[in-house]
C-alpha positions in Angstrom: -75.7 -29.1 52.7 -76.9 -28.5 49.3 -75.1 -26.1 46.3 -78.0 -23.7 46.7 -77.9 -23.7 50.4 -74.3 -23.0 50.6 -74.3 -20.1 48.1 -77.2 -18.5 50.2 -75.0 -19.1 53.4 -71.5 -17.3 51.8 -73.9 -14.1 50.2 -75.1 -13.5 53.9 -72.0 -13.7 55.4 -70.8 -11.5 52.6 -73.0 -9.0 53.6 -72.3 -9.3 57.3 -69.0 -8.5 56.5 -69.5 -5.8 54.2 -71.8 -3.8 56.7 -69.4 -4.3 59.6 -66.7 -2.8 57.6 -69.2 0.5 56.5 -69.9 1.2 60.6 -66.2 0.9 61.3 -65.4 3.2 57.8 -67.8 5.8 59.4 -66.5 5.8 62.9 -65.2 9.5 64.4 -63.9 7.8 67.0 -66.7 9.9 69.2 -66.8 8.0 71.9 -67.2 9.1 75.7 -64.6 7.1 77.6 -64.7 9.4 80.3 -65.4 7.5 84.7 -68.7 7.3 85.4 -69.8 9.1 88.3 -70.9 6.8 91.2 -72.9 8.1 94.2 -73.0 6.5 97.6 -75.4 8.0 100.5 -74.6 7.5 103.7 -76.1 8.9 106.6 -79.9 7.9 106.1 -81.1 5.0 108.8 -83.1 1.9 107.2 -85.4 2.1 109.5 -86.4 4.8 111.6 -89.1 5.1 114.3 -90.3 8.5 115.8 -93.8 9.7 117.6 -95.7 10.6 115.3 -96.6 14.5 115.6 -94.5 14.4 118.4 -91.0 14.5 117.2 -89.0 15.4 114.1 -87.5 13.6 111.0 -83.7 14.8 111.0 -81.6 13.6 108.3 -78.0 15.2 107.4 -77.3 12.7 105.2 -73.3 12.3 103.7 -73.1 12.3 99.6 -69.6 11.4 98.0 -69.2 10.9 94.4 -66.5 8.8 92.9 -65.6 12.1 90.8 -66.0 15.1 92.8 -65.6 13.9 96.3 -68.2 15.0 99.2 -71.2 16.8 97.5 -72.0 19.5 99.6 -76.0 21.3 100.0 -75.3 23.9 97.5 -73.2 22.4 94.7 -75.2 23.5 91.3 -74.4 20.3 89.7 -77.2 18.6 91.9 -80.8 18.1 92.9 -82.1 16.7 96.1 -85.3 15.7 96.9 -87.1 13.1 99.7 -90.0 11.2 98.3 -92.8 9.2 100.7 -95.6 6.9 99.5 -99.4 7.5 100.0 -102.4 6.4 98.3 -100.4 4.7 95.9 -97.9 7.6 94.7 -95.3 9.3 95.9 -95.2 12.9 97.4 -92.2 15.6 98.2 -91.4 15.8 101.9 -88.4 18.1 101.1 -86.0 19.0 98.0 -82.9 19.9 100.0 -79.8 17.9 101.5 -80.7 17.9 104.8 -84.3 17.2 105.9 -86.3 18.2 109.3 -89.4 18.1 109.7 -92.5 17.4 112.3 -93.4 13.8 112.2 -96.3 15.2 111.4 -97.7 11.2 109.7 -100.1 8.9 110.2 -99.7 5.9 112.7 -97.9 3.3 110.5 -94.7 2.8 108.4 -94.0 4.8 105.3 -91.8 3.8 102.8 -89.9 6.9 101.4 -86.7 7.6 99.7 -84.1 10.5 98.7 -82.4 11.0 95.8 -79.6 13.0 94.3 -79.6 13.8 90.5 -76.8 14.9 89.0 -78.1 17.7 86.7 -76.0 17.6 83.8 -76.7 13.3 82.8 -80.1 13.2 85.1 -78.3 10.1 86.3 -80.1 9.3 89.9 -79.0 7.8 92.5 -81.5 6.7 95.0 -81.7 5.5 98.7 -84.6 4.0 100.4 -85.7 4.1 103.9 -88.5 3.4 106.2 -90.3 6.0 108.9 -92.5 3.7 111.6 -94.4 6.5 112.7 -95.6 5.3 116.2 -97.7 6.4 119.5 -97.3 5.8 123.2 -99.4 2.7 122.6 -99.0 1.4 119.2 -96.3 -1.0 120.2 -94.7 -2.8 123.0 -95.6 -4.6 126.1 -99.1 -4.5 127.5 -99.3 -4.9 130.9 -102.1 -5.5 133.0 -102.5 -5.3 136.2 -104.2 -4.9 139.0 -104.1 -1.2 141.6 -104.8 -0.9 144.8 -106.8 -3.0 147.2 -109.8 -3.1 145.4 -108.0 -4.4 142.7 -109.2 -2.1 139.7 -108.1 -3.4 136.5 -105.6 -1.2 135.1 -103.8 -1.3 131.5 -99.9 -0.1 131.9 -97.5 -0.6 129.2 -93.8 -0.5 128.4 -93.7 1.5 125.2 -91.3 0.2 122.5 -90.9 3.5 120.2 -87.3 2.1 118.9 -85.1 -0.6 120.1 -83.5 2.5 122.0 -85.9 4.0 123.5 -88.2 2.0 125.3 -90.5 3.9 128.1 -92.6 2.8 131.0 -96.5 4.4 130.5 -99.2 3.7 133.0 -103.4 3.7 132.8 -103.2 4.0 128.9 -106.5 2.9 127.9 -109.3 5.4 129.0 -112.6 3.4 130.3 -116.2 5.1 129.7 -117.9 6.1 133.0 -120.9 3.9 131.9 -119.0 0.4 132.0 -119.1 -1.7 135.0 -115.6 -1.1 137.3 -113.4 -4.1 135.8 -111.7 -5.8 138.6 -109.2 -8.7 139.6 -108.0 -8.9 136.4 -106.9 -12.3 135.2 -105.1 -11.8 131.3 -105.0 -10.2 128.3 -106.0 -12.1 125.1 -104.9 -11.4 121.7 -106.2 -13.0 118.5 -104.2 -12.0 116.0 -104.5 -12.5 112.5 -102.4 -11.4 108.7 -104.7 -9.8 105.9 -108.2 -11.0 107.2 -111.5 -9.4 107.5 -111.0 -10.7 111.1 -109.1 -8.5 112.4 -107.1 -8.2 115.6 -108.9 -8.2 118.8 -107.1 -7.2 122.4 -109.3 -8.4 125.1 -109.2 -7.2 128.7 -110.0 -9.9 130.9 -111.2 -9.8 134.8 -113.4 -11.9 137.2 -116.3 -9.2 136.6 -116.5 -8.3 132.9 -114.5 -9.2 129.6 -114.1 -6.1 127.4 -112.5 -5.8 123.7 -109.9 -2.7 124.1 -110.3 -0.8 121.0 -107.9 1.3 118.9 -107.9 3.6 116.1 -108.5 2.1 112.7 -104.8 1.7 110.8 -105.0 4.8 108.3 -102.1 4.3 107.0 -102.7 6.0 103.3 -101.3 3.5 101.4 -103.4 0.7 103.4 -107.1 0.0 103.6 -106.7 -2.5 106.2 -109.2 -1.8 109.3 -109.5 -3.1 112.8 -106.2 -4.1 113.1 -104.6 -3.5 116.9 -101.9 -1.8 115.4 -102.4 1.6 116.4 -103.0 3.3 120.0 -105.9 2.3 122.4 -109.2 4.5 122.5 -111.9 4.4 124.9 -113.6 1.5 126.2 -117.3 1.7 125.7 -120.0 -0.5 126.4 -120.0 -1.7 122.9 -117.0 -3.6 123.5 -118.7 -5.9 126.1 -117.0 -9.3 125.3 -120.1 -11.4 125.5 -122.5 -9.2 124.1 -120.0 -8.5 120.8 -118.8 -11.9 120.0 -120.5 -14.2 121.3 -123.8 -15.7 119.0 -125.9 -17.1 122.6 -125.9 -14.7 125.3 -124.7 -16.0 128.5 -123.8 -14.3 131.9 -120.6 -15.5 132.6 -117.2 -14.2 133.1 -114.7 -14.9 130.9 -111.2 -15.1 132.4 -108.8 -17.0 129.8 -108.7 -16.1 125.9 -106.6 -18.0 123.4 -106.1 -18.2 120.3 -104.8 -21.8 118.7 -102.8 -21.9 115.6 -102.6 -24.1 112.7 -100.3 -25.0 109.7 -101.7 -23.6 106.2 -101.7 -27.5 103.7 -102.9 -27.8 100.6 -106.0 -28.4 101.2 -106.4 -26.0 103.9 -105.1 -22.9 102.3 -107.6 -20.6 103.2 -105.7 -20.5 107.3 -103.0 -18.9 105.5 -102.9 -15.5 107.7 -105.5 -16.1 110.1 -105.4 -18.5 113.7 -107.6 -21.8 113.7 -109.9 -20.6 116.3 -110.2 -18.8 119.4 -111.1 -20.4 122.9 -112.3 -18.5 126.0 -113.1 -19.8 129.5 -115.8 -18.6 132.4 -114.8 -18.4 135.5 -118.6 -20.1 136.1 -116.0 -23.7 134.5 -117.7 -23.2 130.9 -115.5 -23.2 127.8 -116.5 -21.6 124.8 -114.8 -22.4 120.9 -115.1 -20.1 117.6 -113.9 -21.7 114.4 -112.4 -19.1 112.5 -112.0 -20.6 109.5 -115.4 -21.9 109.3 -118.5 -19.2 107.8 -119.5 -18.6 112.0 -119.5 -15.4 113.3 -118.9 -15.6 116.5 -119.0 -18.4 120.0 -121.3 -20.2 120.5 -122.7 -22.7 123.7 -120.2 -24.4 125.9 -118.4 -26.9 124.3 -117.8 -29.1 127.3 -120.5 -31.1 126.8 -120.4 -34.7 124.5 -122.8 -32.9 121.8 -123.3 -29.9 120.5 -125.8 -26.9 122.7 -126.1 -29.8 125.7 -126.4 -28.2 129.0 -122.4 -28.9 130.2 -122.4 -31.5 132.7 -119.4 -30.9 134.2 -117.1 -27.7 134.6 -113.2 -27.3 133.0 -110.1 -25.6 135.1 -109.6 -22.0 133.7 -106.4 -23.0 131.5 -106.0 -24.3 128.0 -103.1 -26.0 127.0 -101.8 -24.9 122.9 -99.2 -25.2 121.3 -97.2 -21.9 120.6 -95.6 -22.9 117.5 -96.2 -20.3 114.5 -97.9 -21.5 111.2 -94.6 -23.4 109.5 -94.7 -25.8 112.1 -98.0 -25.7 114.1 -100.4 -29.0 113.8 -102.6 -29.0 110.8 -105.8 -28.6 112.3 -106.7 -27.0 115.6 -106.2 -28.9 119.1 -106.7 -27.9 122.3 -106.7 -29.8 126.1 -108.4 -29.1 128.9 -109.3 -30.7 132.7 -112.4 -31.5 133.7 -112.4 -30.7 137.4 -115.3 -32.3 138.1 -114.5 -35.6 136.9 -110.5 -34.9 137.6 -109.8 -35.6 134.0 -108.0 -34.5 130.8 -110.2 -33.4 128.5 -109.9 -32.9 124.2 -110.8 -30.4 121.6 -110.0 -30.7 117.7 -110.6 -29.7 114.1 -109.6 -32.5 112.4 -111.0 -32.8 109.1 -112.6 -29.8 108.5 -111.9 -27.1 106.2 -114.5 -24.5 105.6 -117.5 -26.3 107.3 -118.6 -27.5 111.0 -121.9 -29.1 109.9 -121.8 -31.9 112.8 -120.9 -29.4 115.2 -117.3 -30.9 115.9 -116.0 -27.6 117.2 -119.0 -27.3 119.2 -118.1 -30.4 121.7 -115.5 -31.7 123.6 -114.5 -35.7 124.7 -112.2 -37.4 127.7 -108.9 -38.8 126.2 -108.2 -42.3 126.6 -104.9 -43.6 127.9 -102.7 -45.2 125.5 -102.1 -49.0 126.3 -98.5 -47.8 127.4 -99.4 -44.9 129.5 -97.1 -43.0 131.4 -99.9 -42.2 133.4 -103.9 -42.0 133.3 -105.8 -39.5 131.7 -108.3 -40.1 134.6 -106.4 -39.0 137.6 -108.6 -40.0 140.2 -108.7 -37.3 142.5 -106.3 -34.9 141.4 -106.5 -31.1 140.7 -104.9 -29.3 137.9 -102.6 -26.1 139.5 -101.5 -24.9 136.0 -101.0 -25.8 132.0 -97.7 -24.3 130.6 -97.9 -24.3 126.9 -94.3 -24.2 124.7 -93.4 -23.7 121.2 -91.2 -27.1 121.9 -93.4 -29.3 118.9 -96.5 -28.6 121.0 -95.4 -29.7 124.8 -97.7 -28.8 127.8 -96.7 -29.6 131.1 -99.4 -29.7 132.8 -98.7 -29.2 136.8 -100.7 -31.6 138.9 -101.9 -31.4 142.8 -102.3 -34.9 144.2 -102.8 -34.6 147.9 -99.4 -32.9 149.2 -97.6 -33.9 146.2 -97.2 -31.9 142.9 -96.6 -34.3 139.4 -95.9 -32.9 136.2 -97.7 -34.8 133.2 -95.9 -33.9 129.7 -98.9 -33.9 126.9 -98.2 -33.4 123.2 -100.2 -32.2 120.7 -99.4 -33.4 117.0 -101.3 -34.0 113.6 -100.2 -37.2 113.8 -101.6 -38.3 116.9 -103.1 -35.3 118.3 -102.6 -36.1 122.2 -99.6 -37.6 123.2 -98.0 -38.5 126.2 -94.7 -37.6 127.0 -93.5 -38.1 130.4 -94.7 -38.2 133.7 -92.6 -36.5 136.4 -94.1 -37.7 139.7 -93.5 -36.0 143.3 -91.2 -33.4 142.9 -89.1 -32.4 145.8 -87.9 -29.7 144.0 -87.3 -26.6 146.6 -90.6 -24.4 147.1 -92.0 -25.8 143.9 -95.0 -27.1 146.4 -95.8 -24.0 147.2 -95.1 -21.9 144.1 -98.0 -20.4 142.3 -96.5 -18.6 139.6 -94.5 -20.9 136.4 -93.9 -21.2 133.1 -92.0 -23.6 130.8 -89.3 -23.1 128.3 -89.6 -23.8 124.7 -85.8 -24.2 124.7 -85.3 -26.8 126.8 -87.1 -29.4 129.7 -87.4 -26.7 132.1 -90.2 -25.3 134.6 -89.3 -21.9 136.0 -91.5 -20.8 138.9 -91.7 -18.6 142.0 -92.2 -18.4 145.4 -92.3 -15.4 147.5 -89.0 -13.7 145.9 -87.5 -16.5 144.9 -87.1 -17.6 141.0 -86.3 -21.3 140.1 -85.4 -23.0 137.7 -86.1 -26.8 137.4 -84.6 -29.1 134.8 -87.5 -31.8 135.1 -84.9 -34.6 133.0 -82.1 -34.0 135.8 -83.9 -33.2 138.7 -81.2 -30.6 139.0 -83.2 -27.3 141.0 -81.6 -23.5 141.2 -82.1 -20.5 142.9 -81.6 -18.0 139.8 -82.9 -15.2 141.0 -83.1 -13.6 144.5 -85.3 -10.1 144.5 -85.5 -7.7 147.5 -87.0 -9.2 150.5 -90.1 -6.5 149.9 -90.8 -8.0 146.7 -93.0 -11.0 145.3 -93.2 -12.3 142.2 -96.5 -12.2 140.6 -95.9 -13.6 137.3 -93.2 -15.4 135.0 -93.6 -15.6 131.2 -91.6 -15.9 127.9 -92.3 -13.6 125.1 -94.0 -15.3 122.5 -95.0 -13.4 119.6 -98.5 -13.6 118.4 -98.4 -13.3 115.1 -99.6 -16.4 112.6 -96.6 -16.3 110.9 -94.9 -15.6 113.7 -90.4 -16.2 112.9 -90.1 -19.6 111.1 -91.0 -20.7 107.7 -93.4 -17.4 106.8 -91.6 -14.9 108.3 -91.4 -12.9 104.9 -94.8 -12.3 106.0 -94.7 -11.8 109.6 -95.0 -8.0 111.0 -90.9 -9.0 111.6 -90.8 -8.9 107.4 -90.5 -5.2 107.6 -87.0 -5.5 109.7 -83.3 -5.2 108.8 -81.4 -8.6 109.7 -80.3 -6.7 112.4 -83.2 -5.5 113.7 -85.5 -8.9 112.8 -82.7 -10.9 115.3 -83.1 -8.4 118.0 -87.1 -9.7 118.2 -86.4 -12.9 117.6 -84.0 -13.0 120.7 -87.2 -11.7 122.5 -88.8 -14.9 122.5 -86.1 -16.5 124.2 -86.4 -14.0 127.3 -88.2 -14.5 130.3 -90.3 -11.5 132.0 -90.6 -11.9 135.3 -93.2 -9.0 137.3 -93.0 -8.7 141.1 -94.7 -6.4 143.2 -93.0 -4.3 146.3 -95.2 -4.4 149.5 -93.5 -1.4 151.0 -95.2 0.6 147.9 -98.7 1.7 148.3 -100.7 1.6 145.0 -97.3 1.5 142.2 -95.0 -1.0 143.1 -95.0 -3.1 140.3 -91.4 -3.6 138.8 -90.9 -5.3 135.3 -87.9 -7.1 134.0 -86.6 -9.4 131.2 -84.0 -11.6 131.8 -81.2 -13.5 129.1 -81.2 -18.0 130.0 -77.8 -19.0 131.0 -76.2 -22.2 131.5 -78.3 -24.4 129.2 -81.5 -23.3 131.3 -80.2 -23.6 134.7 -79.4 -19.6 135.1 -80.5 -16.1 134.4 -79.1 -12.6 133.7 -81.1 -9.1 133.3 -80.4 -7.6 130.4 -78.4 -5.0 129.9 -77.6 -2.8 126.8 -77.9 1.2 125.4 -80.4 3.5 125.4 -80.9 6.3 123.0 -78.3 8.4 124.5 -75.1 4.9 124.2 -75.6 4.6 128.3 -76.2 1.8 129.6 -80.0 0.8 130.5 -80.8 -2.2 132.8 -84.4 -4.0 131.5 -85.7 -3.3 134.6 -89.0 -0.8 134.4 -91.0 0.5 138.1 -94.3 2.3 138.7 -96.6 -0.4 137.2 -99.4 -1.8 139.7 -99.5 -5.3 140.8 -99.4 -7.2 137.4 -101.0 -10.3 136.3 -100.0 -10.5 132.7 -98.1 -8.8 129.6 -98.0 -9.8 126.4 -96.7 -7.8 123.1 -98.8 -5.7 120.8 -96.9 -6.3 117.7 -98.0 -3.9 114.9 -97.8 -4.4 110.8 
């Protein structure tokens, strides 16, 4: 350091010490040491869901200050005041202590809070809170079914206003006069999507017409989202015609299976981020029909079993598709899909594998016969087999596909992976597993190597590593089981990776591991034959014993008693499947 640098340096820190002494010669020693006055509310739920226009907001919230103790409605000291968001700002729902009021909202959550200001610092202490304002039909379980002997399709649900009060409601979604009687219902399809011009779609499907089941756009104020299945069902129209709506070629058959197929957002695929791959329909006629969502089309096109593209098919696929179930963090990178060719009595595949934002060779638009592996665990060509059923699993993609060969029933393994897209797993051959020839109702865990099925009222479950077999449930002797399923969200983001953005985001911990337990829970519909027209029964069961038992569920209702998960008055069912809202 120089001699002029150092005499710089002492003069400043002369003057630092010469200013520091003037603020300390003019201090009055006016200083407010006094506690500050924390505020804690307690009293307010997180999250709170209500019918909307139907019941009432009623908060009595407890406010204790650190200074003062409880803070009663009239203290002068005070101001109260509950705040909810719309159109971007926030308006007054009420400026006292306690609040009720008429859920008198749109269908939707609203973020809101309340505050208490202490008037004499206009220190404010603020605690936020949710209202999911919800109908009948906004959320829950859809459950179709079938009523009477003539088989009328019929759309029941089991309402889910909170995770204590969850109702039975029956024939919810009015059908015009003009459309067709639906009948012999076969499932419901649901392609869902996250903050796409796409859209949700609920599709009502039957051997005699295919109808989209509208509902009321999501008005919301804060949202201009639109077409989302989010809120409750309206009337079904003609317009909704399934065919006639999305489909680009007209065609006359009758579509009885609607999936959607999922894929894993990469770099260089970013635009699936929020939406499925594609969705894939079936006629009951053997045709199968593919839309690429994230290609420019607008809707299906030709069959798609055929070797090229708009060929007349030459052969007819089994109504199932085997998907994986996995959600968007784990799901292959490009869309696959198997199906049998029943015709030929072979497995049959479907990909997207390569492409982005374009189909200009018509890939989508075909399908081609897999060929066995040269270690095959058994042939892709099964000589004269028939397919009885394809159960599809969030397990890394697994589809068991249940196979008739004479009086013997196999079960081929198939996976479907990025990496290799079809591959085969195991092959479990001539199962003597009690009933399970005879069963016509299954489904497969995506916990563990295990078939549940049905026969009569009986409920099995088959460990297919073990061979181990058990009766795990027994229903009345008036009752038959009509269908088995897990509850698989589906939402694209569904509970892994992208939750944050999943319609679970919204959720306390709490709350969010309460759904997620949902998907580990088989639903299991029966019918009772001593009931005329109504005697379809609905419950949800907990897996026990590593897969090898099964317990209803049992927990509180709305009023702390204790409510079994088992819900009566439904007709005969034939599917269910959640309508998850935003």
């Amino acid at each position: 350091m120089n001699k002029n640098t150092f005499k710089k340096t002492i003069y400043t820190l002369c003057l630092s010490l010469l200013v520091a002494f003037a603020a300390c010669s003019d201090d009055k020693g006016n200083y407010d040491y006094s506690e500050k006055n924390n505020i804690e509310i307690t009293g307010i739920p997180q999250y709170k869901s209500l019918l909307a226009g139907a019941e009432y907001i009623d908060f009595k919230p407890t406010i204790v200050s650190s200074l003062e103790g409880t803070i009663d409605a009239d203290n002068p000291n005070y101001e109260f005041s509950y705040q909810r968001k719309a159109n971007g700002r926030w308006i007054t729902m009420g400026n006292e202590k306690d609040l009720y009021m008429l859920a008198a909202l749109s269908s939707g959550t609203h973020d809101c809070y309340f505050s208490v200001t202490d008037k004499r610092t206009d220190v404010k202490t603020v605690q936020l809170f949710r209202i999911n304002a919800t109908t009948i039909t906004s959320e829950g379980w859809m459950v179709l079914c079938n009523e009477g002997p003539e088989e009328k399709l019929r759309m029941d649900m089991l309402a889910h206003i909170s995770t204590e009060r969850i109702l039975p409601a029956y024939n919810v979604i009015e059908i015009d006069e003009t459309v067709p009687t639906l009948r012999q219902a076969t499932n419901i399809g649901y392609y869902r999507t996250r903050n796409s011009n796409i859209g949700d779609d609920i599709i009502l499907l039957s051997k005699t017409g295919a109808y989209i089941a509208p509902t009321a756009d999501f008005d919301n104020e804060d949202s201009k989202q639109h077409k989302y299945a989010y809120r409750e069902f309206t009337k079904v129209s003609g317009a909704e015609e399934l065919t006639s709506n999305k489909f680009l070629a007209r065609t006359n058959d009758h579509i009885v299976e609607y999936v959607s197929i999922p894929v894993q957002p990469t770099n260089e695929n970013r635009g699936a981020l929020g939406k499925k791959c594609a969705s894939i329909c079936i006629s009951e006629e053997g045709n199968a029909y593919a839309w690429f969502m994230l290609a420019s089309g607008a809707g299906f096109e030709y069959p798609i079993n055929t070797p090229e593209r708009g060929e007349t098919p030459t052969y007819r696929v089994a109504p199932h598709v085997g998907r994986s179930l996995q959600d968007c963090s784990t799901a292959p990178t490009f869309g696959i899909a198997l199906f049998y060719d029943i015709d030929n009595h072979r497995f049959i595949g479907w990909d997207t594998e390569g492409l982005i934002s374009a189909d200009n060779q018509g890939k989508t638009q075909k399908c081609y016969p897999l060929t066995d592996p040269e270690s095959k665990k058994f042939s892709y060509e099964t000589g004269n087999m028939d397919l009885v059923t394809m159960l599809s699993t969030a397990n890394s993609g697994y589809i068991y596909c249940i196979m008739q060969d004479g009086a013997k029933r196999h079960v081929y393994v198939i996976q479907v992976t990025s990496s290799n897209k079809f591959t085969q797993v195991a092959a479990y051959t001539d199962i003597r597993a009690t009933d399970f020839d005879k069963a016509d109702c299954f489904t497969a865990s995506s916990q563990y190597p295990i078939i549940y099925y049905a026969y009569k009222n009986n409920i099995y479950s088959y460990n297919l590593t073990t061979n181990a077999v058990e009766t795990v449930e027994t229903l009345s002797p008036q009752e038959e089981v009509t269908m088995l399923k897990f509850n698989i969200y589906e939402d694209v983001f569904g509970g892994g990776g992208y939750i944050g953005n999943s319609f679970l985001s919204k959720f306390d911990e709490e709350l969010r591991t309460i759904y997620l337990n949902r998907e580990k829970q088989l639903i299991v519909a029966s019918y009772n034959t001593a009931e005329d027209t109504n005697g379809g029964v609905l419950r949800f069961y907990d897996i026990a014993n590593g897969g090898m038992g099964m317990n209803i569920i049992k927990d509180l209702d709305d009023n702390d008693k204790e409510r079994i998960w088992e819900f009566k008055g439904y007709a005969r069912i034939k599917d269910v499947t959640y309508k998850e809202k935003q």
